[in-house]
CHARMM-style PDB file with segment names, atoms N, HN, CA, C and O in Angstrom:
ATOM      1  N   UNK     1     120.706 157.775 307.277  1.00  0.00      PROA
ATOM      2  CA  UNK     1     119.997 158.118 306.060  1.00  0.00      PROA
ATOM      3  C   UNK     1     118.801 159.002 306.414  1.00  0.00      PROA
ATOM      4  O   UNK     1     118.016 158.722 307.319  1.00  0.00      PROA
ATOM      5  N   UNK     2     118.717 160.053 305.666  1.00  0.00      PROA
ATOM      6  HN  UNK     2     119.355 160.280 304.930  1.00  0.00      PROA
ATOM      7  CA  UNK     2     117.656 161.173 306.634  1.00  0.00      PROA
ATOM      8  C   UNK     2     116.403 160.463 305.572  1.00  0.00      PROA
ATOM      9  O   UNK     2     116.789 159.660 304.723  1.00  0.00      PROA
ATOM     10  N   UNK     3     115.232 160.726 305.647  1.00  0.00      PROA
ATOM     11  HN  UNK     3     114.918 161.378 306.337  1.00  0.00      PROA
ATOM     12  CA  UNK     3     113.597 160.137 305.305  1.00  0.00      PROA
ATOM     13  C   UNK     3     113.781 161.391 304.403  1.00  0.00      PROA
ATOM     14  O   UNK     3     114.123 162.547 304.648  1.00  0.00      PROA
ATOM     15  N   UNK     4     113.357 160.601 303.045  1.00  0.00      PROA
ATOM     16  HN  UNK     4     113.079 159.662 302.846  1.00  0.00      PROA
ATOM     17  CA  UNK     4     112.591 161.900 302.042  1.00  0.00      PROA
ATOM     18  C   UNK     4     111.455 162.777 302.402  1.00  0.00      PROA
ATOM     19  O   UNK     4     110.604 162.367 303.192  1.00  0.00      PROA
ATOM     20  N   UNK     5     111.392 163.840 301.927  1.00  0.00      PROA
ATOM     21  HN  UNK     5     112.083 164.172 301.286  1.00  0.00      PROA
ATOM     22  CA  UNK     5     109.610 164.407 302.476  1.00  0.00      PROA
ATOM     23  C   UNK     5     109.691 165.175 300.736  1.00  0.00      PROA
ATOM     24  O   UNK     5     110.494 165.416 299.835  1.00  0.00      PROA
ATOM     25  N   UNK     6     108.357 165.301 301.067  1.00  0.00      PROA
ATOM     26  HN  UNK     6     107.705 165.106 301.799  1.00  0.00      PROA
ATOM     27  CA  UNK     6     107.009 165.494 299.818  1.00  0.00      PROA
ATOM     28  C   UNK     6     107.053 166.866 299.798  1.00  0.00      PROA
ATOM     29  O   UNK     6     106.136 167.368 300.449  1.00  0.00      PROA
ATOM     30  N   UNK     7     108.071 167.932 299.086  1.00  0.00      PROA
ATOM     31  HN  UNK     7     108.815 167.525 298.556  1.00  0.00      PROA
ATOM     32  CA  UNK     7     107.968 169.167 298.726  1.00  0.00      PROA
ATOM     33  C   UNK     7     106.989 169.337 297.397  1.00  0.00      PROA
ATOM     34  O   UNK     7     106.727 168.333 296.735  1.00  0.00      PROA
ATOM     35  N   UNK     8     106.534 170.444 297.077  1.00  0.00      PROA
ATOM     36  HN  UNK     8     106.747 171.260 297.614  1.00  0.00      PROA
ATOM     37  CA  UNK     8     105.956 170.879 295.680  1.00  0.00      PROA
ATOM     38  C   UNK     8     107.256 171.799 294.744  1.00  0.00      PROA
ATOM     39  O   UNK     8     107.699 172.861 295.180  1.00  0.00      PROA
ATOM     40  N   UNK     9     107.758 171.155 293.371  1.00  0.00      PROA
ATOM     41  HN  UNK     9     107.397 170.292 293.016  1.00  0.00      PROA
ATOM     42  CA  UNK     9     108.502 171.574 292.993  1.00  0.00      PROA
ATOM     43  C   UNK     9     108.592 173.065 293.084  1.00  0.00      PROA
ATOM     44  O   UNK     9     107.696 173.848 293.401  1.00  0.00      PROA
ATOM     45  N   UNK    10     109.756 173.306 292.771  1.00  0.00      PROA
ATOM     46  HN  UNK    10     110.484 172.670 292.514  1.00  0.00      PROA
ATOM     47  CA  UNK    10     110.428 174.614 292.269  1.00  0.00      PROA
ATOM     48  C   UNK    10     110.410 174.651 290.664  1.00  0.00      PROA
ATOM     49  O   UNK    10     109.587 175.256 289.977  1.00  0.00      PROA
ATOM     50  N   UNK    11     111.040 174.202 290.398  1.00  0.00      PROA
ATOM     51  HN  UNK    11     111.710 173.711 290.956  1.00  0.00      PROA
ATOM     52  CA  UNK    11     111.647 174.192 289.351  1.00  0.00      PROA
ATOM     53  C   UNK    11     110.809 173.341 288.396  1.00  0.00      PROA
ATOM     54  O   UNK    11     110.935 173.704 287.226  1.00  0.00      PROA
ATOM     55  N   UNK    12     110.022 172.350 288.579  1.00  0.00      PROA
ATOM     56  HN  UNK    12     109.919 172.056 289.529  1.00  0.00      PROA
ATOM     57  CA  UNK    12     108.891 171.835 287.674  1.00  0.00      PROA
ATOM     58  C   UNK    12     107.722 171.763 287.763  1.00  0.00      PROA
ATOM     59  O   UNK    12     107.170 170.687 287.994  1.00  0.00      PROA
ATOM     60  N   UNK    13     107.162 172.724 287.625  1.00  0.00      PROA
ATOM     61  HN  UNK    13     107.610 173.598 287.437  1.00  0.00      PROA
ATOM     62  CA  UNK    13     105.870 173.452 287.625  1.00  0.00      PROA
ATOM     63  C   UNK    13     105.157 173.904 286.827  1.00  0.00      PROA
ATOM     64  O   UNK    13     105.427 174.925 286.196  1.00  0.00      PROA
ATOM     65  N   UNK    14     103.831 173.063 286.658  1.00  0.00      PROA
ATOM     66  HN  UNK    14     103.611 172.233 287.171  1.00  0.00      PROA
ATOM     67  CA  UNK    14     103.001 174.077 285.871  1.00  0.00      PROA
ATOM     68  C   UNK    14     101.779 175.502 286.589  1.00  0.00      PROA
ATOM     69  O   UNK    14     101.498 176.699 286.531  1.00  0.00      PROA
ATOM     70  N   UNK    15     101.462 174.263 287.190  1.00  0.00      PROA
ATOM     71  HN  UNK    15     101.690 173.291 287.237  1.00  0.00      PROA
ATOM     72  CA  UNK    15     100.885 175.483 288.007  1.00  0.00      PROA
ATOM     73  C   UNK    15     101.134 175.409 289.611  1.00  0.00      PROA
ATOM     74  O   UNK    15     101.137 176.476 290.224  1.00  0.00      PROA
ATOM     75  N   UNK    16     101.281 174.562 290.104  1.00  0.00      PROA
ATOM     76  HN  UNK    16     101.279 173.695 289.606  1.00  0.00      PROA
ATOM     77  CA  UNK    16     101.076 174.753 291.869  1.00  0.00      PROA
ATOM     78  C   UNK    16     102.253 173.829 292.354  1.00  0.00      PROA
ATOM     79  O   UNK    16     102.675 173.531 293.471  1.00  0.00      PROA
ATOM     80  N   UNK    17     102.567 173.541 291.244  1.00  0.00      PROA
ATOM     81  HN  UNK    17     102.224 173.783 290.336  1.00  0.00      PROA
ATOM     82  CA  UNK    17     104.399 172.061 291.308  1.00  0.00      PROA
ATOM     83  C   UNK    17     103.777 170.840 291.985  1.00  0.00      PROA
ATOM     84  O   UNK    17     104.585 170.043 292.461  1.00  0.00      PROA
ATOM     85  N   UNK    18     102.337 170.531 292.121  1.00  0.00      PROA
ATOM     86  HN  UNK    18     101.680 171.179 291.735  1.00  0.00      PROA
ATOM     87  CA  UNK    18     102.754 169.237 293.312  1.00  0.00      PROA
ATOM     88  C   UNK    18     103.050 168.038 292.349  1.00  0.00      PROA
ATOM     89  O   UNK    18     103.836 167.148 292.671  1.00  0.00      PROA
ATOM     90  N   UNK    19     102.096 168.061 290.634  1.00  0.00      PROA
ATOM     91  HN  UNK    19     101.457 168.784 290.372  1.00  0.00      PROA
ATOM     92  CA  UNK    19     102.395 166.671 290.254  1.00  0.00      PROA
ATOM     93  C   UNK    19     103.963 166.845 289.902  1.00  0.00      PROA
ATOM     94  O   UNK    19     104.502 165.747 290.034  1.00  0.00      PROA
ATOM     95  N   UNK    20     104.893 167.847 289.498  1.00  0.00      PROA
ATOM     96  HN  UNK    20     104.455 168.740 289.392  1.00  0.00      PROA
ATOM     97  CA  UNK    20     106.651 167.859 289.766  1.00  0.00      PROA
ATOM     98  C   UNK    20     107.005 167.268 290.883  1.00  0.00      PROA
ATOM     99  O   UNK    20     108.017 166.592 290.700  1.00  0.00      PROA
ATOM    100  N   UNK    21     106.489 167.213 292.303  1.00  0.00      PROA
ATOM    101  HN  UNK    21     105.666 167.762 292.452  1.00  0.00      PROA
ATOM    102  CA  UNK    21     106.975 167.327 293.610  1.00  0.00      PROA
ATOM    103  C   UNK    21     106.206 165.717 293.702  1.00  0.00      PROA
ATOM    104  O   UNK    21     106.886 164.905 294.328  1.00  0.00      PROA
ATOM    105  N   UNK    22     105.305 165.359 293.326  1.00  0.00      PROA
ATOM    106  HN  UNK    22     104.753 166.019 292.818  1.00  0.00      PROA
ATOM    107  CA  UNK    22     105.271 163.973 293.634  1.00  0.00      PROA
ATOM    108  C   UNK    22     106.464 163.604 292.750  1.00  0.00      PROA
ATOM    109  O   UNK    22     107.436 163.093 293.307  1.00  0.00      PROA
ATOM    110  N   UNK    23     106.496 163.841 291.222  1.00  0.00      PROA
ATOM    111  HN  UNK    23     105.706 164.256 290.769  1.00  0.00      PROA
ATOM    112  CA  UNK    23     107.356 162.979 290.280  1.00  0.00      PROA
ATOM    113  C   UNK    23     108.738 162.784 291.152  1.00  0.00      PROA
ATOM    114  O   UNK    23     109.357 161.732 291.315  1.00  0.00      PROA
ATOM    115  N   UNK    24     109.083 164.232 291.720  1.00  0.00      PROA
ATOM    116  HN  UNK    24     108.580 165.086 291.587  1.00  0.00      PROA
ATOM    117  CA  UNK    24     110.367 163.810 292.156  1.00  0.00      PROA
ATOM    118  C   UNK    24     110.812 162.605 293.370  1.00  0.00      PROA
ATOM    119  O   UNK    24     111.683 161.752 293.536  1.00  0.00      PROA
ATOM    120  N   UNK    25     109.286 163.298 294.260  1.00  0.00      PROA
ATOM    121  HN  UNK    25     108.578 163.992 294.125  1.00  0.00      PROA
ATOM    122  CA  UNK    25     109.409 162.130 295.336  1.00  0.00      PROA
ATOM    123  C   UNK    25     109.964 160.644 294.801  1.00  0.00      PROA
ATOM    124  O   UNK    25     111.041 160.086 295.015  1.00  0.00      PROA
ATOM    125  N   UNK    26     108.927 160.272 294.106  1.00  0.00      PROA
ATOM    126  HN  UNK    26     108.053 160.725 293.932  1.00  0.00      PROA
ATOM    127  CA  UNK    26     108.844 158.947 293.426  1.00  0.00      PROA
ATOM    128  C   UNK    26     109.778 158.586 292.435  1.00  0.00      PROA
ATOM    129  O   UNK    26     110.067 157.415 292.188  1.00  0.00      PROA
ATOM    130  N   UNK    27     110.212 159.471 291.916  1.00  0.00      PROA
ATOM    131  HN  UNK    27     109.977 160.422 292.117  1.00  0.00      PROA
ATOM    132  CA  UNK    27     111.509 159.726 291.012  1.00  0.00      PROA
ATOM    133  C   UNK    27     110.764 159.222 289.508  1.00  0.00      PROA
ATOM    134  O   UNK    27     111.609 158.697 288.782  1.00  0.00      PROA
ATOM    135  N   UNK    28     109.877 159.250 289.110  1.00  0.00      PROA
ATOM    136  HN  UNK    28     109.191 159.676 289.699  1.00  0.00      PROA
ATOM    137  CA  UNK    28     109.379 159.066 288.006  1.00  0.00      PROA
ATOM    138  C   UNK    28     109.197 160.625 287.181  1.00  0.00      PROA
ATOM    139  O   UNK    28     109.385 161.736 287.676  1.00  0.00      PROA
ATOM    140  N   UNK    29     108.766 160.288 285.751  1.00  0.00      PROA
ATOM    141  HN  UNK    29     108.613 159.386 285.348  1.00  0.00      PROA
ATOM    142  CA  UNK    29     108.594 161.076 285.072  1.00  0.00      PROA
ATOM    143  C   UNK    29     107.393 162.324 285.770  1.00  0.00      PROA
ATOM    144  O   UNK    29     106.366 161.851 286.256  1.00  0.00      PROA
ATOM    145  N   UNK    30     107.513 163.372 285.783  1.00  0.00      PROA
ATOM    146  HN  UNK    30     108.347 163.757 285.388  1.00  0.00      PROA
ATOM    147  CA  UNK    30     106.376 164.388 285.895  1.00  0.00      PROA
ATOM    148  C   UNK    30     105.270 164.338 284.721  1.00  0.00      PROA
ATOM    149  O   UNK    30     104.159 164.539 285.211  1.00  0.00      PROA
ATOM    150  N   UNK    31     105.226 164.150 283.451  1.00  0.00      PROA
ATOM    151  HN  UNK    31     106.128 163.986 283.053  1.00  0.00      PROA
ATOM    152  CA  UNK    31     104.393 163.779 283.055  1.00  0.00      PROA
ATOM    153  C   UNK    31     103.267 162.644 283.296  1.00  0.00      PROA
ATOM    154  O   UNK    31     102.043 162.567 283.402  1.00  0.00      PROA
ATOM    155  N   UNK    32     104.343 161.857 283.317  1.00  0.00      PROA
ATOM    156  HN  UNK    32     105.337 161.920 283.231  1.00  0.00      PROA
ATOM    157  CA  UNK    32     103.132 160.287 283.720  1.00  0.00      PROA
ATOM    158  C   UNK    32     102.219 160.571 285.136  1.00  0.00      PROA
ATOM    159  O   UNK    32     101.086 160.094 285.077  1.00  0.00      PROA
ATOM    160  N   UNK    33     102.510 161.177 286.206  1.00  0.00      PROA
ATOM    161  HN  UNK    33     103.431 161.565 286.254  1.00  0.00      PROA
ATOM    162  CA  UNK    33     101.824 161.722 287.519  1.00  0.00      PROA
ATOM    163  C   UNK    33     100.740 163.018 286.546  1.00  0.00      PROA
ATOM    164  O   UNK    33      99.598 163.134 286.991  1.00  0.00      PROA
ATOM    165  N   UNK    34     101.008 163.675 285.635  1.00  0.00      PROA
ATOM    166  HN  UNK    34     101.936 163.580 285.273  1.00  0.00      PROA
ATOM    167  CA  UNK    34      99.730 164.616 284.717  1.00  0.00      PROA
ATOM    168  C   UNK    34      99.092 164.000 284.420  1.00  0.00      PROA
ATOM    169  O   UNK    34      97.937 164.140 284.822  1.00  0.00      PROA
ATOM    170  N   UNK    35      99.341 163.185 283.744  1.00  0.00      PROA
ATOM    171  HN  UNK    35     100.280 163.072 283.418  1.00  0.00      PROA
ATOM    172  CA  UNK    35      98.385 161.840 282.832  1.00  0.00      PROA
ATOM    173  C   UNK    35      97.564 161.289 283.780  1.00  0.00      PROA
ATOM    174  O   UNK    35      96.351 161.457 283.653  1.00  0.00      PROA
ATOM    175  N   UNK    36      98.026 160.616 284.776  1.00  0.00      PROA
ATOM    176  HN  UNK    36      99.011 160.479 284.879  1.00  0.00      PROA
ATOM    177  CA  UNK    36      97.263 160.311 285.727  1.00  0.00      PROA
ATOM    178  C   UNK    36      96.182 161.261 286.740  1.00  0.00      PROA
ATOM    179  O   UNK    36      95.081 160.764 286.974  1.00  0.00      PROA
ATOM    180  N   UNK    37      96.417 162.220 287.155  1.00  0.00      PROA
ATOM    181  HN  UNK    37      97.312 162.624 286.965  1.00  0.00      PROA
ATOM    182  CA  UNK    37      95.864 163.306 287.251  1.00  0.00      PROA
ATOM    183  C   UNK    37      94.442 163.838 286.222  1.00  0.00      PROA
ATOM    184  O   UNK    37      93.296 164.100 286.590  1.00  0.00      PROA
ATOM    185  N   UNK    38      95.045 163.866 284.831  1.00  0.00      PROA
ATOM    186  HN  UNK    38      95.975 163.653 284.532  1.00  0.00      PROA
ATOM    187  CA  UNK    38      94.225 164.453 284.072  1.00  0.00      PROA
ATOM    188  C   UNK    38      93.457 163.283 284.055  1.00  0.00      PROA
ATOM    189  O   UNK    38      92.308 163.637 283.790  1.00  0.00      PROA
ATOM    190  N   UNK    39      93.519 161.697 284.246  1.00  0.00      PROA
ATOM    191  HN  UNK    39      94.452 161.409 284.461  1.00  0.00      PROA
ATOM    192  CA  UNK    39      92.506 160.705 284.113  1.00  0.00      PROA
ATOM    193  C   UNK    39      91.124 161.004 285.353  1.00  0.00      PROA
ATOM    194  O   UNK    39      89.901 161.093 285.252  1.00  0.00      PROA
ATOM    195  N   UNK    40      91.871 161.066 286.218  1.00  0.00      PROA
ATOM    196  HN  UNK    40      92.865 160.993 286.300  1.00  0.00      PROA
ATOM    197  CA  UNK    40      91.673 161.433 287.892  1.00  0.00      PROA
ATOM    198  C   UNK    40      90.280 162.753 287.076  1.00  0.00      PROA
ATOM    199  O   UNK    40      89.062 162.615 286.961  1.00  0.00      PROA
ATOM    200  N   UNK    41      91.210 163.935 286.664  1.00  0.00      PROA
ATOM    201  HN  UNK    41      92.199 164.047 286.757  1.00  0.00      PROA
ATOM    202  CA  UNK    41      90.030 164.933 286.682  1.00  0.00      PROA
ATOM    203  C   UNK    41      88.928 164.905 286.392  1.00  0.00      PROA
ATOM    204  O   UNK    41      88.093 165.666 286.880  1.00  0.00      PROA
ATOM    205  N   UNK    42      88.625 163.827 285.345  1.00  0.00      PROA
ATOM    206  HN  UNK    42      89.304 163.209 284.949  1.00  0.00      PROA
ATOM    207  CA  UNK    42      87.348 163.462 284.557  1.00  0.00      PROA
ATOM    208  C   UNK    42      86.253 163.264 285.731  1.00  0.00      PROA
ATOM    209  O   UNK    42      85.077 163.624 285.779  1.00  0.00      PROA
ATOM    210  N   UNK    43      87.043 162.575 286.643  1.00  0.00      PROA
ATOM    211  HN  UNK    43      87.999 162.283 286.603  1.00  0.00      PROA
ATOM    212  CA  UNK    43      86.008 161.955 287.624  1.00  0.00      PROA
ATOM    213  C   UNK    43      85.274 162.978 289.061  1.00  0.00      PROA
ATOM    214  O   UNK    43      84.455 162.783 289.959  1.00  0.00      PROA
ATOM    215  N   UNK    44      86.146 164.103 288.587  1.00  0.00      PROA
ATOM    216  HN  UNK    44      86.811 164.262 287.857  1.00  0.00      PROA
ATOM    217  CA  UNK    44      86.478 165.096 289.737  1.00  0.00      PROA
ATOM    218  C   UNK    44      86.970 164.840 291.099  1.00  0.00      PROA
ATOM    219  O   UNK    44      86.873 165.661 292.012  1.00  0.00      PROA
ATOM    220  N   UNK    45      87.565 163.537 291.218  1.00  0.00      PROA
ATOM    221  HN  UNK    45      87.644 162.871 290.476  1.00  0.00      PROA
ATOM    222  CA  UNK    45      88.052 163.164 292.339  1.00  0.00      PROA
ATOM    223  C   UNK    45      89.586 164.192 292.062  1.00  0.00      PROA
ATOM    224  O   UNK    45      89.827 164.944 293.006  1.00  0.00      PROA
ATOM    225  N   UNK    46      90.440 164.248 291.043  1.00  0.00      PROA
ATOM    226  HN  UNK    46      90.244 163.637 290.276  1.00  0.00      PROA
ATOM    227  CA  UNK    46      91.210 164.485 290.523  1.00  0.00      PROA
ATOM    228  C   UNK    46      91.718 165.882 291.232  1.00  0.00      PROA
ATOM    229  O   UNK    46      92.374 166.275 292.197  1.00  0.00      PROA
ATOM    230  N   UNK    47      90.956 166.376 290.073  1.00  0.00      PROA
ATOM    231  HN  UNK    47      90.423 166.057 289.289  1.00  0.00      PROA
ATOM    232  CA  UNK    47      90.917 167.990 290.814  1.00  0.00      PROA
ATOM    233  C   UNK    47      91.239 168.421 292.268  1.00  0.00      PROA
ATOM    234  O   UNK    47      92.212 169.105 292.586  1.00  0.00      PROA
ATOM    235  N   UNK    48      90.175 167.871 293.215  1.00  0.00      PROA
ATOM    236  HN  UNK    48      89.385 167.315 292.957  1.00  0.00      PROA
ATOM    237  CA  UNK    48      89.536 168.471 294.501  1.00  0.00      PROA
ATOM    238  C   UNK    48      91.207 167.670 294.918  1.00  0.00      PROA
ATOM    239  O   UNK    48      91.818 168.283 295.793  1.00  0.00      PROA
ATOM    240  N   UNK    49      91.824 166.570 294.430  1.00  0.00      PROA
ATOM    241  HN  UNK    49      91.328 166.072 293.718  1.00  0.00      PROA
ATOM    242  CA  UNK    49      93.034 165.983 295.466  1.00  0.00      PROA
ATOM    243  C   UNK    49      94.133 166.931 294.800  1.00  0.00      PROA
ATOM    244  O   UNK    49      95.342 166.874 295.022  1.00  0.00      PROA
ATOM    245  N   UNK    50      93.627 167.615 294.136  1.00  0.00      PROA
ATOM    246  HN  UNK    50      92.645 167.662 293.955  1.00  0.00      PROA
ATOM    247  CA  UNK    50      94.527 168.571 293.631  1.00  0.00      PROA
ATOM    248  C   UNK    50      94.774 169.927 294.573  1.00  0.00      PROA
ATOM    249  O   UNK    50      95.547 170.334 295.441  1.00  0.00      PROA
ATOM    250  N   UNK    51      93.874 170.252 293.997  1.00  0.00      PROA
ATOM    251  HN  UNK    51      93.246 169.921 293.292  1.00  0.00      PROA
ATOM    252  CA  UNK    51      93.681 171.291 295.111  1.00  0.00      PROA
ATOM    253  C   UNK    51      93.975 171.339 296.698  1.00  0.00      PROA
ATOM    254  O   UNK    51      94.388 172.297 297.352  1.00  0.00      PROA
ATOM    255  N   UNK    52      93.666 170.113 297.109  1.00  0.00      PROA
ATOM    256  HN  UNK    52      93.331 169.335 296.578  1.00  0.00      PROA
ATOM    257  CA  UNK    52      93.838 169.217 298.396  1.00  0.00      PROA
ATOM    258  C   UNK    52      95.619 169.301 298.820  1.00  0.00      PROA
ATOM    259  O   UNK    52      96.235 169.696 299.810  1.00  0.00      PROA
ATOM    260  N   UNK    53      95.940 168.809 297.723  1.00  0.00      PROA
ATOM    261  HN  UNK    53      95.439 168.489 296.919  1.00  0.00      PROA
ATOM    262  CA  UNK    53      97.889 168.566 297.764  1.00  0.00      PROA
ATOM    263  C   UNK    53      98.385 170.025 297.844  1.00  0.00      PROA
ATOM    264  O   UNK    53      99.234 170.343 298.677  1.00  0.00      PROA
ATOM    265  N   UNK    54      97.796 171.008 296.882  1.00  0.00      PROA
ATOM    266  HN  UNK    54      97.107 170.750 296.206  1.00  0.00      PROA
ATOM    267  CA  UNK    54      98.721 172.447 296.765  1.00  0.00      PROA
ATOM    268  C   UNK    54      98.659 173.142 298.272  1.00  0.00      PROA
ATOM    269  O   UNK    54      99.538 173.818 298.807  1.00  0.00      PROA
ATOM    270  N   UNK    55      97.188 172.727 298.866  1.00  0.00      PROA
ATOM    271  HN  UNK    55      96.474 172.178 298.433  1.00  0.00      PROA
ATOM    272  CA  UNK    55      97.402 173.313 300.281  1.00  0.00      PROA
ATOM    273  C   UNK    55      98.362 172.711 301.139  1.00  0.00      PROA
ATOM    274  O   UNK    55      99.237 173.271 301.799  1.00  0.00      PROA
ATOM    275  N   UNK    56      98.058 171.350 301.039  1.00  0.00      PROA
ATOM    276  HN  UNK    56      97.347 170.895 300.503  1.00  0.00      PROA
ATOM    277  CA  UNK    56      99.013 170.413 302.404  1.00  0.00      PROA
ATOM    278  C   UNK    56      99.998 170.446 302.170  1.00  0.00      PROA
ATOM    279  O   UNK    56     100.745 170.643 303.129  1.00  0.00      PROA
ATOM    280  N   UNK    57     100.625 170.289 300.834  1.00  0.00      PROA
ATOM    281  HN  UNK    57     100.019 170.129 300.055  1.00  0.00      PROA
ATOM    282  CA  UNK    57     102.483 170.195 300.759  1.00  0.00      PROA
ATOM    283  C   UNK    57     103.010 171.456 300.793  1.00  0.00      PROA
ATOM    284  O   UNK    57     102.649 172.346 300.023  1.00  0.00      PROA
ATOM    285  N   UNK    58     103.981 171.607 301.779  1.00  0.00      PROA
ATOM    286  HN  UNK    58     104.274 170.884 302.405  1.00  0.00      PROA
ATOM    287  CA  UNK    58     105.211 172.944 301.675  1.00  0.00      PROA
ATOM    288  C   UNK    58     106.037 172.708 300.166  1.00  0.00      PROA
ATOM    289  O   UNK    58     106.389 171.657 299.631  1.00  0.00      PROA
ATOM    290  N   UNK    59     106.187 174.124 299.724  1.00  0.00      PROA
ATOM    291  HN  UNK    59     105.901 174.978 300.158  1.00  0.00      PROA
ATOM    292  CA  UNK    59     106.868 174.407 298.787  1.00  0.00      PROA
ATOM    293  C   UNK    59     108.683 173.845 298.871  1.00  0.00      PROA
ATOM    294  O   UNK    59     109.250 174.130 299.925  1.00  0.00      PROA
ATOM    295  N   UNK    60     108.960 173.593 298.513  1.00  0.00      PROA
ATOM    296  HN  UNK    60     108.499 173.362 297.656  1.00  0.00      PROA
ATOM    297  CA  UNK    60     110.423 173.201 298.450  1.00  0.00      PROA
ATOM    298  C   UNK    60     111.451 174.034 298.727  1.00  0.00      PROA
ATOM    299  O   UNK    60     111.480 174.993 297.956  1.00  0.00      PROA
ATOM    300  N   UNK    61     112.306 174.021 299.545  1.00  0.00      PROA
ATOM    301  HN  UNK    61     112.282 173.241 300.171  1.00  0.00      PROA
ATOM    302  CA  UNK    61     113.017 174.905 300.591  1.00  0.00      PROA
ATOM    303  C   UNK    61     113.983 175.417 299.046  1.00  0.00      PROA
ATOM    304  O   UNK    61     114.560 174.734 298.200  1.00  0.00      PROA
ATOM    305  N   UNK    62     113.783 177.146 299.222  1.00  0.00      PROA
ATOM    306  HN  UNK    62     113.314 177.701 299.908  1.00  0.00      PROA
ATOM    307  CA  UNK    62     114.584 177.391 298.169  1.00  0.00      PROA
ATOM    308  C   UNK    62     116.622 177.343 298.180  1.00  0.00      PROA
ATOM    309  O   UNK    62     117.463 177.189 299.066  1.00  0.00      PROA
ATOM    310  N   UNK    63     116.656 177.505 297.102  1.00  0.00      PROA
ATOM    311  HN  UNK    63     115.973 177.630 296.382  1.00  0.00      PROA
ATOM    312  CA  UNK    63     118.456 176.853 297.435  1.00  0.00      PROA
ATOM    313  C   UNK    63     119.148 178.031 296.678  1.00  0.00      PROA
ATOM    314  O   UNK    63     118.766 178.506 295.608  1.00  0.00      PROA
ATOM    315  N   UNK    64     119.890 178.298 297.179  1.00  0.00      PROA
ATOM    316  HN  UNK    64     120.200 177.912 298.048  1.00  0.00      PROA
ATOM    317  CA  UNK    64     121.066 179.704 297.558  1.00  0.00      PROA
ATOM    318  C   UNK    64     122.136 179.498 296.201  1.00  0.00      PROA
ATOM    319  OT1 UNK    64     123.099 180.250 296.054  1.00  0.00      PROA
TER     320      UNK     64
END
């Protein structure tokens, strides 16, 4: 069984795909990871782990 890894969507993206690319990890809705996020931003912790994720995660290997 190969180990999942933490791409930033392709295909569900609003702006930088990572809350898509967590949803998928986790297999949950992509919204509910926004929601959470947008709670997150208020505090500005939100944001900056935002910003934080679009650098560290590779984009999702494109498919042919």
């Amino acid at each position: 069984m190969e180990p999942r890894k933490l791409y930033r969507s392709r295909e569900n993206r609003m702006i930088c795909g990572v809350c898509g690319g967590v949803a998928e990890y986790f297999n949950v809705d992509a919204t509910l990871i926004r929601l959470v996020l947008a709670i997150f931003a208020f505090t500005g912790t939100g944001i900056f782990a935002y910003i934080l994720a679009a650098i560290i995660i590779p984009d999702a290997p494109s498919r042919y």
